[in-house]
Backbone bond lengths (Angstrom), bond angles and torsions (degrees), N, CA, C in turn:
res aa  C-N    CA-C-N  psi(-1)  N-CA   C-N-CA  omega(-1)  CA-C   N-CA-C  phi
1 X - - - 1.448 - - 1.520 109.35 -
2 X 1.636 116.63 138.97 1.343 107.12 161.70 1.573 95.27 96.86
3 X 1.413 122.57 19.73 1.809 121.16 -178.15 1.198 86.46 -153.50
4 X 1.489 80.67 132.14 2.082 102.84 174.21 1.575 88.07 -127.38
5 X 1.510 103.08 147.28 1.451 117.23 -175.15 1.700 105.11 -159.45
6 X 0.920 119.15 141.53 1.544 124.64 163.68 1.379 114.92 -7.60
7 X 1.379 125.85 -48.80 1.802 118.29 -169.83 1.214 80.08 -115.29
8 X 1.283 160.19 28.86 1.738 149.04 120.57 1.928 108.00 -9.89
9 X 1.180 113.77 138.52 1.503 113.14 -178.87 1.318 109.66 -125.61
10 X 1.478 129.93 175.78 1.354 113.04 168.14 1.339 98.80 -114.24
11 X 1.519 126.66 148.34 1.315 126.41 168.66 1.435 119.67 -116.28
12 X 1.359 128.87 117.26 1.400 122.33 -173.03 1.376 114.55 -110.80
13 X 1.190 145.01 114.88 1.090 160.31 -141.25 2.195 101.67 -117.79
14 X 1.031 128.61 113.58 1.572 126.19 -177.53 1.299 94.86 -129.65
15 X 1.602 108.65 128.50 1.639 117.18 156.11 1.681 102.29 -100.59
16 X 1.401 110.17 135.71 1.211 131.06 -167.14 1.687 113.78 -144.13
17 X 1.332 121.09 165.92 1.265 114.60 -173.80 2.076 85.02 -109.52
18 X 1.747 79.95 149.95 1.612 88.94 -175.91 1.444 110.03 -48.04
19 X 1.582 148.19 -12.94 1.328 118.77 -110.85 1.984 59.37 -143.02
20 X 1.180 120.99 -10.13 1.434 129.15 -169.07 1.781 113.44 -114.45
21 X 1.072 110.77 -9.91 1.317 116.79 -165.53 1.618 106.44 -51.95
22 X 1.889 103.48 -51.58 1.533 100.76 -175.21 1.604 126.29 -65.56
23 X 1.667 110.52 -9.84 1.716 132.50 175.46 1.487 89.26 -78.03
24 X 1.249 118.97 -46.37 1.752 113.33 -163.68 1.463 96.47 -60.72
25 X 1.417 138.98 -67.07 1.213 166.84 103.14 1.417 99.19 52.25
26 X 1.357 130.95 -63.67 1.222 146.79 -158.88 1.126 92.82 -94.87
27 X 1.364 147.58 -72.62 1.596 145.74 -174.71 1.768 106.78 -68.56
28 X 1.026 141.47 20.49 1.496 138.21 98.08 1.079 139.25 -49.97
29 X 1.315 122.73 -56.57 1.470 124.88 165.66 1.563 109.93 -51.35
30 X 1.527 117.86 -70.97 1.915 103.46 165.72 1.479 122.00 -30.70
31 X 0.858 97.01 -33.35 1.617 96.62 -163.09 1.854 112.47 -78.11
32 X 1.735 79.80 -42.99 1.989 84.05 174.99 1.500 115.73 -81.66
33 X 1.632 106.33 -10.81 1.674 104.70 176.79 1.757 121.58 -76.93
34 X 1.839 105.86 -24.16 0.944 126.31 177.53 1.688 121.52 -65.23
35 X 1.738 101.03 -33.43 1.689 117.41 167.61 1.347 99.73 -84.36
36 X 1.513 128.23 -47.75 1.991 111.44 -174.06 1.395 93.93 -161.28
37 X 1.540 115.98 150.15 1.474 118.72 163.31 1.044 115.84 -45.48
38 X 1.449 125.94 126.13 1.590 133.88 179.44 1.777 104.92 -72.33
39 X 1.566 108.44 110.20 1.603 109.14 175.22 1.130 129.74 -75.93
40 X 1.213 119.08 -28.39 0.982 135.29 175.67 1.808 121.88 -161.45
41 X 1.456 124.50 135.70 1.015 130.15 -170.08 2.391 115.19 -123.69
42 X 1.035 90.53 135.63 1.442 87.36 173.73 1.413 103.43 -116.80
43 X 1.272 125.98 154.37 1.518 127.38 147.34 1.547 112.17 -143.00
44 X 1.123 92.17 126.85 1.819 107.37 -169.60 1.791 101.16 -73.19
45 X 1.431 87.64 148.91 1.778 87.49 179.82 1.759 102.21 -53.39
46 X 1.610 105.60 174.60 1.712 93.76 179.18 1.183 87.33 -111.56
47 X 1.500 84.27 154.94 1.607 106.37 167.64 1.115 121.90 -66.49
48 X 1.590 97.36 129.48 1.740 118.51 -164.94 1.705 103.26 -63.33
49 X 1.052 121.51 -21.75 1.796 125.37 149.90 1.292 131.40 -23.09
50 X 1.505 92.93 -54.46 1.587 112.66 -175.45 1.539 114.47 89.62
51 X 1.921 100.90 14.71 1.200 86.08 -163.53 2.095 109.49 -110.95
52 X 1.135 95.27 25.98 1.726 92.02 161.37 1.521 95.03 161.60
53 X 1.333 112.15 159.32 1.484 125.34 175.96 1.285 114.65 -110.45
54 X 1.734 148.36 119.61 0.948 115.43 167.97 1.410 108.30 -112.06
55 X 1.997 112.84 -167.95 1.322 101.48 -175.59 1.766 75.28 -152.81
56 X 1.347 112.27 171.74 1.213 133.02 -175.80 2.177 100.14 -133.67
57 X 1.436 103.10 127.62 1.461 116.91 170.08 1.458 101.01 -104.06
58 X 1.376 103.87 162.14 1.517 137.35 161.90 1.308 102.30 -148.00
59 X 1.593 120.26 105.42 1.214 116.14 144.65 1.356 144.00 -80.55
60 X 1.457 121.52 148.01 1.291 105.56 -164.54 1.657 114.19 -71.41
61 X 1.128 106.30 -20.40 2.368 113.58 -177.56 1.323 79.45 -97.34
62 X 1.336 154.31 57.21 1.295 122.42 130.17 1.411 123.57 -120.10
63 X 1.293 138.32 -154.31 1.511 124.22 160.82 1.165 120.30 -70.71
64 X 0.990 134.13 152.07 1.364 129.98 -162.51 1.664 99.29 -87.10
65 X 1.347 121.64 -13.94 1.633 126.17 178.71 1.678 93.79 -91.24
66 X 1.150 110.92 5.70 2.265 105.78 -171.55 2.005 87.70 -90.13
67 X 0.913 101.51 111.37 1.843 108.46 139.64 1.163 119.33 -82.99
68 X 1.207 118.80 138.16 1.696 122.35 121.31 1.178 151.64 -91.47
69 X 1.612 132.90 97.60 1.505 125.86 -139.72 1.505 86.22 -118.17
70 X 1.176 92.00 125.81 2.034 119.49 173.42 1.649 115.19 -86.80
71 X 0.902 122.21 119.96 1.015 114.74 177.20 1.491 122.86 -165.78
């Protein structure tokens, strides 16, 4: 904690109601398109749990080693 370095990532963490997850979902993507065109996007199947969704960013203005993991 407290060290930023070249392959540094961002991690965003959202509590949401199930019935909201895909609105939560969507106002990330605005939000990261508004800082840089989103280059690429992952989203992992969800867990058959039900207990969180994540997604993986690549922006295009950042380092190409910078994530953004949603979750």
């Amino acid at each position: 904690m407290g060290r930023l370095d070249a392959w540094s990532d961002i991690d965003v963490q959202v509590d949401a109601d199930d019935e909201r997850v895909e609105e939560a979902l969507a106002c990330v993507d605005h939000i990261l398109e508004s800082v840089s065109p989103i280059e690429q996007k992952l989203r992992m199947p969800d867990d058959p749990a039900g207990n969180y969704v994540q997604a993986f960013y690549r922006l295009r203005d950042a380092s190409p080693y910078m994530l953004v993991t949603w979750r």
